[in-house]
C-alpha positions in Angstrom: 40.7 36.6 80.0 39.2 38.9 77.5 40.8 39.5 73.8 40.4 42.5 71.8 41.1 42.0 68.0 41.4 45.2 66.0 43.5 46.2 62.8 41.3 44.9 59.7 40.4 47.1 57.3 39.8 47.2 53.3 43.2 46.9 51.3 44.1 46.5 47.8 45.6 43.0 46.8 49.4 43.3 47.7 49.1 45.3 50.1 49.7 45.1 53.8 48.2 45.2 57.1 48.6 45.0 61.1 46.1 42.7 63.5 46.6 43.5 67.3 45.1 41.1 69.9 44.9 42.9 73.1 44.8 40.7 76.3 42.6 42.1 79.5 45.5 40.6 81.4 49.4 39.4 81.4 49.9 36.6 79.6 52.9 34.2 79.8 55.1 33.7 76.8 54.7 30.4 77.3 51.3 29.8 76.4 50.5 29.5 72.9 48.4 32.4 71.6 47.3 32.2 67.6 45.4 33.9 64.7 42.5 32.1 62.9 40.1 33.5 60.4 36.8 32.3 58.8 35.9 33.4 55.8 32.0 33.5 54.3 30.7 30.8 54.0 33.2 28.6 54.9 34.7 27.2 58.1 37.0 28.5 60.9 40.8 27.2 59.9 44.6 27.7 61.6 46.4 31.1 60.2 49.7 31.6 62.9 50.6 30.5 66.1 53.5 31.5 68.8 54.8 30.3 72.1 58.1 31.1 73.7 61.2 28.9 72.9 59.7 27.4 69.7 59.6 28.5 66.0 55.8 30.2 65.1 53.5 27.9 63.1 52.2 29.1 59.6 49.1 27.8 57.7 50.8 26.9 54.4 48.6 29.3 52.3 49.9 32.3 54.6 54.0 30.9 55.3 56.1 33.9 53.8 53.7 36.6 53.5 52.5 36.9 57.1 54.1 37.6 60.5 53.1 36.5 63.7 54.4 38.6 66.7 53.8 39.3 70.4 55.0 42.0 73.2 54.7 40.8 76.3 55.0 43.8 77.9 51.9 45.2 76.1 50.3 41.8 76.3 49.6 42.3 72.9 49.7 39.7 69.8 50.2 40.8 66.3 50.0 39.6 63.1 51.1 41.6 60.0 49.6 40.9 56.9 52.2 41.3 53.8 50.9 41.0 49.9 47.5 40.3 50.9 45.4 38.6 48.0 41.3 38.7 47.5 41.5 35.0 49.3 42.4 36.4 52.6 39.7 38.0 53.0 37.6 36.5 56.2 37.5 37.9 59.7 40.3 37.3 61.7 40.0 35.8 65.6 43.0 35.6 67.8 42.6 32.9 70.3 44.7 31.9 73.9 44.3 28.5 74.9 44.9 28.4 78.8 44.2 25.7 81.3 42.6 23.5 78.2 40.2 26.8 77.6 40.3 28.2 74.7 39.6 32.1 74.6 38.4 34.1 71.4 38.8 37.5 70.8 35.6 39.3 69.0 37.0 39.0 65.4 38.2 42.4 63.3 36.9 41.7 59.4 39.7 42.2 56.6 39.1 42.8 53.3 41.2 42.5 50.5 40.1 43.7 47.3 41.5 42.8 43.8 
């Protein structure tokens, strides 16, 4: 399976913007499919994560501003980015965890400025 990230971008603090995670093939709804970012200098950590039949998951520091979506039909994940701040900045990874794999999309870089 191969993930393509794209959507970052440079955006003022409060404003908004759209990730896409494009998968190479159909994924099922049941399998968990997430965001992550890293920013510099600092380590990979958790942003949003979605399955079917269960509420999404939200890293604290993101619950209520950000939106964690996915068509299957498109086999597409989303995640829109709502009054970003200068902290979000990193570069953003979606990730598919099948069969006890996990697969990584190339990263798209966001950056917010204030």
């Amino acid at each position: 399976v191969q993930l393509q990230a794209s959507g970052g971008g440079l955006v003022q603090a409060g404003g908004s913007l759209r990730l896409s995670c494009a998968a190479s093939r159909t994924i099922h709804s049941s399998l968990v499919m997430g965001w992550y970012r890293q920013a510099p200098g600092k380590q990979r950590e958790f942003v949003a994560s979605i399955r079917s039949g269960r509420d999404p998951n939200y890293a604290d520091s993101v619950q209520g501003r950000f939106i964690i979506s996915r068509d299957n039909a498109k086999n597409t994940l989303y995640l829109q980015m709502n009054s970003l701040q200068p902290d979000d900045t990193a570069v953003y990874y979606c990730k598919l965890n099948y069969q006890s794999v996990n697969y990584w999309g190339q990263g798209t870089m966001v950056t917010v400025s204030s």
